[in-house]
Phi, psi and omega in degrees: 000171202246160166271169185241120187339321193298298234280319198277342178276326212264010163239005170301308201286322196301310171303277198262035188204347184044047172278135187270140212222114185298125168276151155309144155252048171176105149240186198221112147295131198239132172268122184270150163237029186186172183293124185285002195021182196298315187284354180052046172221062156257147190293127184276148171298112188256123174130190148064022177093326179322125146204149166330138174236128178323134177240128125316110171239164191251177195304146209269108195228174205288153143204128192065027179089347183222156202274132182208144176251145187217125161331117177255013178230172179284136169251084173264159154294136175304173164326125156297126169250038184169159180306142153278340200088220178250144193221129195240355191225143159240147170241144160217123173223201211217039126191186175284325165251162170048224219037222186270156153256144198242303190219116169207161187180176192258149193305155181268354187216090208280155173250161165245144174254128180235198182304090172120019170242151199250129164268121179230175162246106147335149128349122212003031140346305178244113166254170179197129142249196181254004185305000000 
């Protein structure tokens, strides 16, 4: 996954400039149906039921040499009650509406969500590092 520009200044300032810099107590995954790229201007999944879901990750071990942290719990989605589209990207950010984008990159197997199909992430499914 990628850092997202909001994310990389505010820990830029926060480390070497000692600017403080507010953490979420709750972030979310969010489903995209484009890149949300570093600038946050991917479509995000709208309608249908649809809304962002809380990620838990658990505490941060080497995997390949690098310290990576991974969802440790399961994440569905409610039902679609209407099409979602094809959802090819997740961002994670820090809150259920609006706020930042924090981390984002693309699904390894993108989907189309249709009426009635429920999406999720398996146990640790969504990783994330500083590489």
């Amino acid at each position: 996954m990628n850092v997202s520009n909001y994310l990389a200044i505010a820990l830029l300032n926060q480390v070497f400039r000692n600017t403080v810099y507010t953490r979420p107590t709750t972030v979310y995954a969010a489903l995209y149906m484009s890149n949300p790229t570093a600038a946050d201007t991917g479509q995000e999944v709208t309608g249908g039921a649809y809304a962002r879901q809380a990620v838990t990750f658990g505490a941060p071990a080497v995997v390949g040499g690098i310290q990576t942290i991974k969802n440790s719990v399961e994440i569905p989605y409610p039902v679609a009650t209407a099409v979602w589209g094809q959802v090819t990207h997740i961002g994670i950010r820090d809150a259920a509406t609006g706020g930042n984008l924090l981390y984002y990159g693309p699904l390894g197997d993108p989907r189309s969500i249709l009426v009635n199909d429920i999406f999720k992430f398996l146990v640790g499914q969504i990783s994330i590092d500083l590489n």
